[in-house]
N, CA, C and O atoms as a Tinker XYZ file with bonds, in Angstrom:
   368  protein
     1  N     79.797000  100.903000   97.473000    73     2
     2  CA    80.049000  101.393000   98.806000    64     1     3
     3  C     80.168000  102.914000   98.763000    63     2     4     5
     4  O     80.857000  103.443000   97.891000    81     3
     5  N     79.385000  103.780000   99.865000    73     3     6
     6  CA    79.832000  105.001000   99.994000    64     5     7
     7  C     80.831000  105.518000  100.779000    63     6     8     9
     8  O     81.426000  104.806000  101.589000    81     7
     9  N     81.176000  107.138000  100.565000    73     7    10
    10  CA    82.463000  107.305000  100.839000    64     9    11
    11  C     81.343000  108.915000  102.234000    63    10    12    13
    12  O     80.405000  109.708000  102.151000    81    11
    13  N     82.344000  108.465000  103.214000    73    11    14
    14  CA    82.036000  109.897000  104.008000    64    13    15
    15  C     83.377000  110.525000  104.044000    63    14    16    17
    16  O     84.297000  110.041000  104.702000    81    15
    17  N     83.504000  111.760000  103.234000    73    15    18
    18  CA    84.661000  112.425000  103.439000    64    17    19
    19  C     84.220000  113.803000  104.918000    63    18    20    21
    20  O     83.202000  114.495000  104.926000    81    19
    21  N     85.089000  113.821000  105.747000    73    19    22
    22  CA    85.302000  114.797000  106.597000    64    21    23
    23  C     85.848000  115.795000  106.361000    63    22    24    25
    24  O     87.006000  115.793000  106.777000    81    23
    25  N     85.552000  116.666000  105.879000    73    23    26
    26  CA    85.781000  118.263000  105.204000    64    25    27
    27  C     87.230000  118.771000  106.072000    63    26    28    29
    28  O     88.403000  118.813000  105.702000    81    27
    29  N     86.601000  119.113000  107.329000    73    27    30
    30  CA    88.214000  119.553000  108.105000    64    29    31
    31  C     89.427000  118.744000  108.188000    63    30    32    33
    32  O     90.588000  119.057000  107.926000    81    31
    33  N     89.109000  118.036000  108.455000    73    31    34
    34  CA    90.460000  116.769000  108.477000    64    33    35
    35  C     90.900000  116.311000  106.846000    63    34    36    37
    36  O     92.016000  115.831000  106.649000    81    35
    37  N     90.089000  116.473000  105.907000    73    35    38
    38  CA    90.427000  115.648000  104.671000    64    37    39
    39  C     89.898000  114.105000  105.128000    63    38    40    41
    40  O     89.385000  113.544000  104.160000    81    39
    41  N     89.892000  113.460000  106.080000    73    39    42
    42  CA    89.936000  112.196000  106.510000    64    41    43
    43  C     88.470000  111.520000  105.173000    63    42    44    45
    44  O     87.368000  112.055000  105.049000    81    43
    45  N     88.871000  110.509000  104.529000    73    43    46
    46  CA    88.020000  109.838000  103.469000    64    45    47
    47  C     88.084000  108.123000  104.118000    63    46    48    49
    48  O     89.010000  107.320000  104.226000    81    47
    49  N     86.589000  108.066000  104.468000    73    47    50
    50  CA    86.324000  107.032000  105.456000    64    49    51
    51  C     84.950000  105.629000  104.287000    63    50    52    53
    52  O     83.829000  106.012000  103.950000    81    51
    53  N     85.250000  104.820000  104.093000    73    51    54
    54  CA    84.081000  104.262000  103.342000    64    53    55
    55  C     83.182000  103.505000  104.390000    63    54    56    57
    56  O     83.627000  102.864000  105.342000    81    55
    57  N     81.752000  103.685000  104.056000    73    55    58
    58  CA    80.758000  103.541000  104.782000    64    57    59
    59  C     79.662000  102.243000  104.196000    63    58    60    61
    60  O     78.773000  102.194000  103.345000    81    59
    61  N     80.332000  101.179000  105.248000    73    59    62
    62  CA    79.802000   99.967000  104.366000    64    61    63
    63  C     78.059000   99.878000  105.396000    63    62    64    65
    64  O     77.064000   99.327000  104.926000    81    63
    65  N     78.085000  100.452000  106.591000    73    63    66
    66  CA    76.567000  100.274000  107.237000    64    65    67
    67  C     76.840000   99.206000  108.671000    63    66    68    69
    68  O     76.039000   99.007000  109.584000    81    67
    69  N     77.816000   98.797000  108.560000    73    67    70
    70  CA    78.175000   98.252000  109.826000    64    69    71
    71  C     78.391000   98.570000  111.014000    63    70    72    73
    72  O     78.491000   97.751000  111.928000    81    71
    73  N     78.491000   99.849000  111.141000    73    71    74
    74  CA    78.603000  100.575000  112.263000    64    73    75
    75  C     77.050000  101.333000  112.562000    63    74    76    77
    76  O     76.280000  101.822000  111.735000    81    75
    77  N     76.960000  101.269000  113.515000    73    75    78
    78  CA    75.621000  101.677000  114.764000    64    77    79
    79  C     75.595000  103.000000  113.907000    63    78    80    81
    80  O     74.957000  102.732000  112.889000    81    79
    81  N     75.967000  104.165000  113.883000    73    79    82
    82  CA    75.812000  105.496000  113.517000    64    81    83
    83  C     77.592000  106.141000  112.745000    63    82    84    85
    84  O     78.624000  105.481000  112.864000    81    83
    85  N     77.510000  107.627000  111.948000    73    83    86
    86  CA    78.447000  108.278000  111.559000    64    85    87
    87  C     79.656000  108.001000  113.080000    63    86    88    89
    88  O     80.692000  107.371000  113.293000    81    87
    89  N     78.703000  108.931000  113.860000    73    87    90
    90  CA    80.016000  108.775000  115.427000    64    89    91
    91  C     80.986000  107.547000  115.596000    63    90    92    93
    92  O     82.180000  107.561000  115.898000    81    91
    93  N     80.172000  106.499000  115.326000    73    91    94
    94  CA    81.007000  105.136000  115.436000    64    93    95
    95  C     82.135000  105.070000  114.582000    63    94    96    97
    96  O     83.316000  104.896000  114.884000    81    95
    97  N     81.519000  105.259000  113.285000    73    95    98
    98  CA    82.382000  105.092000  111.841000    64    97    99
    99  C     83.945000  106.317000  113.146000    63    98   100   101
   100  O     84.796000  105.947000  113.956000    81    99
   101  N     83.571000  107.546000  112.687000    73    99   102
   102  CA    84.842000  108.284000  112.887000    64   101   103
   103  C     85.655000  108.031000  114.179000    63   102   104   105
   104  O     86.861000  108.276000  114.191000    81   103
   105  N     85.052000  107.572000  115.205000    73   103   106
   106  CA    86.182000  107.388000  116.629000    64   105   107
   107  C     86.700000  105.895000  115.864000    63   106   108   109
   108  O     87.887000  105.596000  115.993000    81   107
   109  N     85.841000  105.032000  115.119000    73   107   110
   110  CA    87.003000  103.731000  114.908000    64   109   111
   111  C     88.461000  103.934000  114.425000    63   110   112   113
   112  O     89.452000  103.219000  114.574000    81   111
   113  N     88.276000  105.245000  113.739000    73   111   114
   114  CA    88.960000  105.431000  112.576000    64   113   115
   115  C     89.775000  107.218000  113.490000    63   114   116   117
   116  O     90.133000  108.130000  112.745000    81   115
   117  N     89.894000  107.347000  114.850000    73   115   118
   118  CA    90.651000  108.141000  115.909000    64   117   119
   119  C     90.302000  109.256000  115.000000    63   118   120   121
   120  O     91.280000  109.915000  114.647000    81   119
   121  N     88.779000  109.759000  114.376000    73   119   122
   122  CA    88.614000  111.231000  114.719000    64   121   123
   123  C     87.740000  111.669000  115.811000    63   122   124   125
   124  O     86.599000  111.286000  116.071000    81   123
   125  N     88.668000  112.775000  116.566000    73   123   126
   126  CA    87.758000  113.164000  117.829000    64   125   127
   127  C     86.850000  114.194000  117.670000    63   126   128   129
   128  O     87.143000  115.387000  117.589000    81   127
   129  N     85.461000  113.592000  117.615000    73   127   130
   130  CA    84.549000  114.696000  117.161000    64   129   131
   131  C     83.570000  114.953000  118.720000    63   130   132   133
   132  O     83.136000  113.990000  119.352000    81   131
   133  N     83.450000  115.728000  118.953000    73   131   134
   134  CA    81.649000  116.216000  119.749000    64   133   135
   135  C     80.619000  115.678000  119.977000    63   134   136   137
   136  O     79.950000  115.250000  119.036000    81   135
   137  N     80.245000  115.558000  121.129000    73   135   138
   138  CA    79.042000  114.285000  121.477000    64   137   139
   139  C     78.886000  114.555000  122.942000    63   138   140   141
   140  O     79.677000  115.012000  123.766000    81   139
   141  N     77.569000  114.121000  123.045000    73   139   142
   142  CA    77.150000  114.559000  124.629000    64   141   143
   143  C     76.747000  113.219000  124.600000    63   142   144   145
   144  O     77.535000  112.281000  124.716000    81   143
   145  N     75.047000  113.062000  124.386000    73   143   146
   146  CA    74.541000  112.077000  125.170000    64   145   147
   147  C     74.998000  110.761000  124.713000    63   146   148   149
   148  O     75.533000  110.067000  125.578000    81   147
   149  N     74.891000  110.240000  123.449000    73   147   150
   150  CA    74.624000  109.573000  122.345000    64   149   151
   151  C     73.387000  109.142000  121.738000    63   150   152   153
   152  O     73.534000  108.326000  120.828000    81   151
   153  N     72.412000  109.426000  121.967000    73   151   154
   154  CA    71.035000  108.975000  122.376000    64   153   155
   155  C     70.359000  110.687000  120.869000    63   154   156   157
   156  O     69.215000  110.776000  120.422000    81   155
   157  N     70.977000  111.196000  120.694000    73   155   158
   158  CA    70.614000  112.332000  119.347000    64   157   159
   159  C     69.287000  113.186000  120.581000    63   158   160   161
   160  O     68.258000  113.807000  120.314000    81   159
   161  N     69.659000  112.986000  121.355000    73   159   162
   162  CA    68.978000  114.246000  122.446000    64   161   163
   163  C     69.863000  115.581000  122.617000    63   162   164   165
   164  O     69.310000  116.517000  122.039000    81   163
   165  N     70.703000  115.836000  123.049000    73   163   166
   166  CA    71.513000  116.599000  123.366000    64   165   167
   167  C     72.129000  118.007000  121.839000    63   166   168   169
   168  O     72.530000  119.161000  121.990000    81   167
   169  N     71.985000  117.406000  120.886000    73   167   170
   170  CA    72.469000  118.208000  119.615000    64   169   171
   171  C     74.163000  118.394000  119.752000    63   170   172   173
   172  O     74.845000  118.579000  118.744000    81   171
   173  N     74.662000  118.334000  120.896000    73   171   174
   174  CA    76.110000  118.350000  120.755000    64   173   175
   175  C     76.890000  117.442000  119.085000    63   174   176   177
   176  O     77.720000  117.843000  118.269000    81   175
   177  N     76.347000  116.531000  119.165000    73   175   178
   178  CA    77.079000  116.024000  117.986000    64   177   179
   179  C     77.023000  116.461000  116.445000    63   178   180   181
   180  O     77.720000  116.158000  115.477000    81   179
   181  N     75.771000  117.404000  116.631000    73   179   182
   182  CA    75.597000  118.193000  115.162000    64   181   183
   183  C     76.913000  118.778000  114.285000    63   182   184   185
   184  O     77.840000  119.543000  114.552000    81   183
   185  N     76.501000  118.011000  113.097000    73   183   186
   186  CA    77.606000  118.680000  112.685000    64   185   187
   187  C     77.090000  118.782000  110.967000    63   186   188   189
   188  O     76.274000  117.890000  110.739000    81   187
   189  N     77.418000  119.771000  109.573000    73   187   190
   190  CA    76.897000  120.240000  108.870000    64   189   191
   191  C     77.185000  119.284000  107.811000    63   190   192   193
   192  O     78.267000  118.980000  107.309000    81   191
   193  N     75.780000  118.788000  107.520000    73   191   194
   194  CA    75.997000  117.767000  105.639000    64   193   195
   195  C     76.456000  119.037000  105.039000    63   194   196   197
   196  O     75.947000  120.133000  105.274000    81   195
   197  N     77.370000  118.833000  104.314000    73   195   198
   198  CA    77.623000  119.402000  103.319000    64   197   199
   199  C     77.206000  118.728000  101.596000    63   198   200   201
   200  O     77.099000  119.465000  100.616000    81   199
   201  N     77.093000  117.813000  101.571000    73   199   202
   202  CA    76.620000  117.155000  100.894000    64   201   203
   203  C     76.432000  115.647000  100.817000    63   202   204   205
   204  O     77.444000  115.028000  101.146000    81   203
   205  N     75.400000  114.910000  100.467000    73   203   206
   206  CA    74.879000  114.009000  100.571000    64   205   207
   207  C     73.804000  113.503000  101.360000    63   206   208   209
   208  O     73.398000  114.610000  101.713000    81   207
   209  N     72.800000  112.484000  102.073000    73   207   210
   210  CA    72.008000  112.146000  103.087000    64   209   211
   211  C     71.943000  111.557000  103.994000    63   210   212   213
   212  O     72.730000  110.613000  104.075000    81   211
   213  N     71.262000  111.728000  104.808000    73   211   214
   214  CA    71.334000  110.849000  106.151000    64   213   215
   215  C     70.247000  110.465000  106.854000    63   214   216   217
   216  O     69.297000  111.247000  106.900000    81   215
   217  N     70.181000  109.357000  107.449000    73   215   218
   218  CA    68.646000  108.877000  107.703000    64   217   219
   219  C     69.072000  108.838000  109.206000    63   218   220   221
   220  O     70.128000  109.249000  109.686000    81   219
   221  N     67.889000  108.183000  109.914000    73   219   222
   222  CA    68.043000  108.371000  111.605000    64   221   223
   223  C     67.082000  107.205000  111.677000    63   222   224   225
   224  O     65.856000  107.288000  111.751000    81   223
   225  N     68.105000  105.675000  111.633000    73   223   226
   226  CA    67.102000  104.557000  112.172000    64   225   227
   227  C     66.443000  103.904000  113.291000    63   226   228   229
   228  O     65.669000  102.955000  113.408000    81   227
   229  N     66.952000  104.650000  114.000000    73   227   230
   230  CA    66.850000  104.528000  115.372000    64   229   231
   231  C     65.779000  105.929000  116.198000    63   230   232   233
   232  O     65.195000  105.850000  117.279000    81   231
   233  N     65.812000  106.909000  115.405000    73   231   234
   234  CA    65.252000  107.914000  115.501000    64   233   235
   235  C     66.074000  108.838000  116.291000    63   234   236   237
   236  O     67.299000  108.714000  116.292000    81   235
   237  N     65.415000  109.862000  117.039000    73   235   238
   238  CA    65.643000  110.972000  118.076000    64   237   239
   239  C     65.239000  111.966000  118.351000    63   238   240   241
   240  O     64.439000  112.514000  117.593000    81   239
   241  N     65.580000  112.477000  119.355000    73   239   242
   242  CA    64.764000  113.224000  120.094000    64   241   243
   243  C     65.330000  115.042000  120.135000    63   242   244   245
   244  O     64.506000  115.956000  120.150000    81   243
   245  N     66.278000  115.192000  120.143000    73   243   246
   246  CA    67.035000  116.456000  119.512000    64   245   247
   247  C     66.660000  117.044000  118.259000    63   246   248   249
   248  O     66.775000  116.174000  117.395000    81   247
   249  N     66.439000  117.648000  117.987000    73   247   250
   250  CA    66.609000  118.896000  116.530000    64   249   251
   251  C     67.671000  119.321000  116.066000    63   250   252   253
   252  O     68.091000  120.375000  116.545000    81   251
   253  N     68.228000  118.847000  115.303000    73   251   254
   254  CA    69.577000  119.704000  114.257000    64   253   255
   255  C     69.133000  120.733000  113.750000    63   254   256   257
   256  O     67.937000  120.854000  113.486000    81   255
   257  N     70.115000  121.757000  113.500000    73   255   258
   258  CA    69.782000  122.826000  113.044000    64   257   259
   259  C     69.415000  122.499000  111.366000    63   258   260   261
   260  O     69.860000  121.400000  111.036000    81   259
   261  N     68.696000  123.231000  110.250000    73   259   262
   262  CA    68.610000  123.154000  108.950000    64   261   263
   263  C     70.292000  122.896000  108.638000    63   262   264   265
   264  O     71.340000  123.506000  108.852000    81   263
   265  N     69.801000  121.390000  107.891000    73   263   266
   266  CA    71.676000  121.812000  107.149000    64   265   267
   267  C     72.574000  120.753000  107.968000    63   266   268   269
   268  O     73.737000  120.527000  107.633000    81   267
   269  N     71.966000  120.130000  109.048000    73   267   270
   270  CA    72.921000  119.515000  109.975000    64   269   271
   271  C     72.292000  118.284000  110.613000    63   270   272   273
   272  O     71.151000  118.352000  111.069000    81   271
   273  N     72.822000  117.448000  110.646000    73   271   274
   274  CA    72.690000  116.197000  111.323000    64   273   275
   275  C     73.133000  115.604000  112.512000    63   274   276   277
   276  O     74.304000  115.946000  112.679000    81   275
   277  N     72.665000  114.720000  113.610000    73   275   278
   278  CA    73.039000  114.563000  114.988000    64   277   279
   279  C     74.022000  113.129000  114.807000    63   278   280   281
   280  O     73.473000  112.028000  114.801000    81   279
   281  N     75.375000  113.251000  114.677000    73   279   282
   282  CA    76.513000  112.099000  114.116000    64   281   283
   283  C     76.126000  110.681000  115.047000    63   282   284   285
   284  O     76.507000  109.554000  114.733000    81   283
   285  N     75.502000  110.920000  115.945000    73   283   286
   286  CA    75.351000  109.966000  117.050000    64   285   287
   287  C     74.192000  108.386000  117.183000    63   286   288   289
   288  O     73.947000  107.343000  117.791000    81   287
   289  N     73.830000  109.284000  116.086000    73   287   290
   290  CA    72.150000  108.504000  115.686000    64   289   291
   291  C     71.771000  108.362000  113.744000    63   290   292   293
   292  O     70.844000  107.679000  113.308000    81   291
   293  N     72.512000  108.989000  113.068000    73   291   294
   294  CA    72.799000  108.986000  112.008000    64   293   295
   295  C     73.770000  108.140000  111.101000    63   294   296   297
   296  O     74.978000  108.131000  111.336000    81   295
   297  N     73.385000  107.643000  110.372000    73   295   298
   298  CA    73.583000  106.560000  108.985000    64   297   299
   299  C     73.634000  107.438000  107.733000    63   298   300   301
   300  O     72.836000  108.374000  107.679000    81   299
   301  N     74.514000  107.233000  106.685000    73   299   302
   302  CA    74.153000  107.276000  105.343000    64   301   303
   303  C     72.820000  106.828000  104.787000    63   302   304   305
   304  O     72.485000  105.644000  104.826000    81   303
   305  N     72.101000  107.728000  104.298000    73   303   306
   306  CA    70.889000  106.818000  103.599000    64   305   307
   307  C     71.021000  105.719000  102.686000    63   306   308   309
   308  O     71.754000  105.702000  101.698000    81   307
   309  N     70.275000  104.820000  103.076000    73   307   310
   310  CA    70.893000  103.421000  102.688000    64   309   311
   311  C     70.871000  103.319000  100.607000    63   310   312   313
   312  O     71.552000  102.598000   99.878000    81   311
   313  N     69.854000  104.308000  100.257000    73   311   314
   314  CA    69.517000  104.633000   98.620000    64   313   315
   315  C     70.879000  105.240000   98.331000    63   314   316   317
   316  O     71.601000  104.728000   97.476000    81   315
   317  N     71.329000  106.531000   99.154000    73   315   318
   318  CA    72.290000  107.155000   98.324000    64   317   319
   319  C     74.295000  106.355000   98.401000    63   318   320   321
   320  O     75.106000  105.971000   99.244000    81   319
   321  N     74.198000  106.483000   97.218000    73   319   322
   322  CA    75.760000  106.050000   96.800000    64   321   323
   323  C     76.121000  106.965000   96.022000    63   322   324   325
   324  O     75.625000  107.585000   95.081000    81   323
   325  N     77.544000  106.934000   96.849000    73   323   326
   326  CA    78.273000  108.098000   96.362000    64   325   327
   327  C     79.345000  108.994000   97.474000    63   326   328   329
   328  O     79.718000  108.442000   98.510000    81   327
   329  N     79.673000  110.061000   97.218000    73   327   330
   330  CA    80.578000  110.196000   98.455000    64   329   331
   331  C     79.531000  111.666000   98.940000    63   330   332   333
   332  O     78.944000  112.455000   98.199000    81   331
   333  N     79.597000  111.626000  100.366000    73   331   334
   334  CA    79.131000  112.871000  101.375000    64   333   335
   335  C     80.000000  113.215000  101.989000    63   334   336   337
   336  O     80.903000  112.493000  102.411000    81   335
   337  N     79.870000  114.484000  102.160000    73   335   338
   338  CA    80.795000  115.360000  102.648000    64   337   339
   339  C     80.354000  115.864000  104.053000    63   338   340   341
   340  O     79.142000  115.861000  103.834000    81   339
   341  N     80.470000  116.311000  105.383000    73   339   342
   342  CA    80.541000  116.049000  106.512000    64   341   343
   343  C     81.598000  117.212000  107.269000    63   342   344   345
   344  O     82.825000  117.121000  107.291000    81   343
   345  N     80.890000  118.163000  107.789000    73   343   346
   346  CA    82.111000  119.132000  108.403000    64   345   347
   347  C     82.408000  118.108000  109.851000    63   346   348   349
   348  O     81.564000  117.517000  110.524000    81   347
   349  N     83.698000  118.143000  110.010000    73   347   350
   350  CA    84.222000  117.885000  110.974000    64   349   351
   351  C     84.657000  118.863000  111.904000    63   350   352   353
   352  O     85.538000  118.450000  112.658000    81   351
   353  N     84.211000  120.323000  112.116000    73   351   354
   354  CA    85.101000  121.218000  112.919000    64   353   355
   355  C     84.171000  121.788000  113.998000    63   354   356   357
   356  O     82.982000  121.787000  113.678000    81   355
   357  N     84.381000  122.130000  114.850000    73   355   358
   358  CA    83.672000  122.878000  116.096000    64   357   359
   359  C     82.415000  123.324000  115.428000    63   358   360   361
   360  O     82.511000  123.917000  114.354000    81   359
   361  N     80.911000  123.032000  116.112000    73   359   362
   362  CA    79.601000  123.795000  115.688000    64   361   363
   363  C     80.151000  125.000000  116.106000    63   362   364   365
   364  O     80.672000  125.776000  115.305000    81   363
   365  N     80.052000  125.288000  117.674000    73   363   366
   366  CA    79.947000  126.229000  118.045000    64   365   367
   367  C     80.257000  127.605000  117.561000    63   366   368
   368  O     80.002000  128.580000  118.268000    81   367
């Protein structure tokens, strides 16, 4: 099983794939992160891998910046095991 640690919070969350996207995983678990549409249109939910991968099975329609992923539409890549790291703090 992988581990998504949230950099700002410390919060260390394990990521078994059961949840729809990252966004899901962290509100189950009462972190309040950034999100507009949910739909990975909007980029509001971007927030910076710091390390590890992320796939988009569902796809989308938004652009993350280099370096960053849309939490809303995003999974752990199902290959990598191990722990990823994940800023949790304001893009803006």
């Amino acid at each position: 099983m992988s581990k998504i640690i949230f950099q700002k919070s410390g919060v260390e969350l394990n990521w078994g794939g059961s949840e729809e996207n990252i966004l899901e995983l962290a509100e189950i678990h009462d972190l309040d992160l950034a999100y507009g549409c949910r739909m990975g249109n909007c980029t509001a939910c971007q927030q910076k891998v710091i390390s590890g991968e992320v796939e988009y099975p569902t796809g989308h329609t938004g652009e993350p910046d280099e370096g960053y992923a849309l939490l809303c539409c995003c999974t752990l890549k199902e290959s990598y095991l191990g722990r990823s790291r994940i800023s949790d703090g304001p893009y803006w």
